[in-house]
C-alpha positions as CSV (number, residue, x, y, z in Angstrom):
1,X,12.5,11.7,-14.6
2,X,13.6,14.8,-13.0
3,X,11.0,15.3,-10.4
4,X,11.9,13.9,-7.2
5,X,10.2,11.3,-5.5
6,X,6.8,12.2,-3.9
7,X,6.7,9.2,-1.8
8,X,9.0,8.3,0.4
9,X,7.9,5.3,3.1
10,X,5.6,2.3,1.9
11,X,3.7,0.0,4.2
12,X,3.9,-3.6,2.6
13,X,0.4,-5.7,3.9
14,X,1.4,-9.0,3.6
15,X,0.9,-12.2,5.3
16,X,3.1,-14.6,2.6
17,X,6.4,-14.1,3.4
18,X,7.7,-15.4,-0.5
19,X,5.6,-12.4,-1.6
20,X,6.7,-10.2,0.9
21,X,10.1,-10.9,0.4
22,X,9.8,-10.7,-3.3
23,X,7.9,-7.0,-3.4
24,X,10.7,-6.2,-0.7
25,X,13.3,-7.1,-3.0
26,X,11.8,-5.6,-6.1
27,X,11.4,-2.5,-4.6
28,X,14.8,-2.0,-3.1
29,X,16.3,-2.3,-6.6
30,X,14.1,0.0,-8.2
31,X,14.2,2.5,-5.3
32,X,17.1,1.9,-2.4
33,X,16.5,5.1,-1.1
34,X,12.6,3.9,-0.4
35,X,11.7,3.0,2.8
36,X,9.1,-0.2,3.6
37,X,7.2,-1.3,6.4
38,X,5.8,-4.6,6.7
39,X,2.7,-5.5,8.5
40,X,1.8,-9.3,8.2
41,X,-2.0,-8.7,9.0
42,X,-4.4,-6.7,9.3
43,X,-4.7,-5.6,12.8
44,X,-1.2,-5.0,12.5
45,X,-1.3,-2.7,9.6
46,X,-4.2,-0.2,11.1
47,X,-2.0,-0.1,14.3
48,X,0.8,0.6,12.2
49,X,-1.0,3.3,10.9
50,X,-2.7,5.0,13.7
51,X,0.5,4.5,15.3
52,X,-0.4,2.4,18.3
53,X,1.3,-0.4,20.2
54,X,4.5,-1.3,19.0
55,X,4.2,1.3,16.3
56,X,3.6,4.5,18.4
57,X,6.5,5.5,16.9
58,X,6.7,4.5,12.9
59,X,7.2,6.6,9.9
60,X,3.7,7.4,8.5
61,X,3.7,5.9,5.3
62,X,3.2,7.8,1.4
63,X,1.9,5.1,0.3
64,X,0.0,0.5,1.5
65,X,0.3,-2.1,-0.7
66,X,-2.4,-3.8,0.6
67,X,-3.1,-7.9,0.3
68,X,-7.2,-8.8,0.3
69,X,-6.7,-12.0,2.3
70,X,-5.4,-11.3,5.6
71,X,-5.4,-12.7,9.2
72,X,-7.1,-10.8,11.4
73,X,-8.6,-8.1,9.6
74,X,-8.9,-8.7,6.1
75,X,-7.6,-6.3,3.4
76,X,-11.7,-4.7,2.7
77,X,-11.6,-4.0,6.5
78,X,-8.0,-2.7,6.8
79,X,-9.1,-0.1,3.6
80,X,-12.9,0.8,5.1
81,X,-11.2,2.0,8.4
82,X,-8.0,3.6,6.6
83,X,-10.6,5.4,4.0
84,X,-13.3,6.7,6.8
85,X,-10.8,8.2,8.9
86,X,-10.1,11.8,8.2
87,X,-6.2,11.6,8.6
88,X,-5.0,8.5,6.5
89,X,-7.8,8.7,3.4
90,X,-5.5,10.4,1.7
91,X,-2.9,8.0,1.1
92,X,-3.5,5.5,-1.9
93,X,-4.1,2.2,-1.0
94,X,-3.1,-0.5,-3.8
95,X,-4.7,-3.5,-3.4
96,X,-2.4,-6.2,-4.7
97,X,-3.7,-9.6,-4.4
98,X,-4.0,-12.9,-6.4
99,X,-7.7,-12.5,-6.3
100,X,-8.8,-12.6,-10.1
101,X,-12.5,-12.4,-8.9
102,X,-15.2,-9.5,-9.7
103,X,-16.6,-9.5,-6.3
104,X,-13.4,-8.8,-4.8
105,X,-12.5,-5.8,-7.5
106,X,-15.8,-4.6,-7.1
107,X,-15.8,-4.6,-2.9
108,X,-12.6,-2.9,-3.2
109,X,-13.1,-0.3,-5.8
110,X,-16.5,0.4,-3.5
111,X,-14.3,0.3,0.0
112,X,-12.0,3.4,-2.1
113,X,-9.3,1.4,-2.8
114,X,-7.3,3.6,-5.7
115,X,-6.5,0.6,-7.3
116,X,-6.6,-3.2,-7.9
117,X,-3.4,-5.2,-9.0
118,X,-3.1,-8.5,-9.4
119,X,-0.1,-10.1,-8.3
120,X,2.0,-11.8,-11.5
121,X,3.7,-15.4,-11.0
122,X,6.5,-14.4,-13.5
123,X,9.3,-12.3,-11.5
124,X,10.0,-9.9,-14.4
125,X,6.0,-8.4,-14.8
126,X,6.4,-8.0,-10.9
127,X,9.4,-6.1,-11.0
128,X,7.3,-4.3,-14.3
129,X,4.5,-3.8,-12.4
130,X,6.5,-2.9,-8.9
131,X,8.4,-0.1,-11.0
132,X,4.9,1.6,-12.9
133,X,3.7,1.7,-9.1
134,X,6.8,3.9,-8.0
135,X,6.4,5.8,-11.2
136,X,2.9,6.3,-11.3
137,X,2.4,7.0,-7.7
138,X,6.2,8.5,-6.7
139,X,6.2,10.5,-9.7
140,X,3.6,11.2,-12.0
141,X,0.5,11.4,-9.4
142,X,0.2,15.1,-7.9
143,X,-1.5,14.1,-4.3
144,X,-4.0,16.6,-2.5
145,X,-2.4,18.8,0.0
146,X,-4.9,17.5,3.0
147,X,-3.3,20.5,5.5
148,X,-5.0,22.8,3.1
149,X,-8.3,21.1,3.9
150,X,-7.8,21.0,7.8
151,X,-9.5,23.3,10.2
């Protein structure tokens, strides 16, 4: 692939640290020049990004990987607030979860989430599915300017 990277900071939403260390790992081999953040809960990733608190001063991220079952504030809440506010709708969300259920597809899918992964037990279809998320969304996905929509 030629094109360079469109996205260069993630936000990992994770409150497992074996999954959190494994997407952190995955991701590092497939793209060591990507940075991640990693909020372990809700609250803390809507702070992280509306930069408050101890985050006044992160990097805003391209793009959340976003778990559905959260402390705090779950994952539907974290991606209602991120998707109503005029400044962060435009950056994907990825809901990746374990949750195999309907109702939790559908909430998401209704909430805006641009899209709904299930997480794989086997470590080589995560590192599959880690690198078609970099590809898809660091590559191949041509994001809406949103400063040519602000008055």
């Amino acid at each position: 692939m030629n094109n360079p990277m469109k996205i260069s900071h993630i936000l990992l939403v994770e409150d497992d640290d074996d999954q959190a260390d494994l997407v952190t790992y995955v991701l590092g081999s497939a793209a060591p020049n990507l940075t991640l953040s990693r909020a372990s809960n809700g609250a803390a990733a809507l702070d992280y990004l509306y930069r408050r608190g101890e985050y006044i001063d992160s990097m805003p991220a391209d793009l959340v990987l976003l778990d559905l079952k959260l402390p705090l504030v779950d994952g539907i809440g974290v991606l209602k607030d991120v998707k109503a506010n005029d400044e962060l709708r435009s950056i994907p969300v990825i809901m990746l979860t374990t949750s195999q259920a309907d109702i939790d597809r559908d909430q998401a899918y209704t909430a805006g989430v641009n899209s709904y992964l299930v997480k794989p037990m086997e470590f080589d279809i995560m590192r599959d599915m880690i690198n078609d998320i970099l590809r898809y969304w660091g590559h191949w996905n041509n994001p809406v300017n949103t400063k040519m929509y602000s008055t």
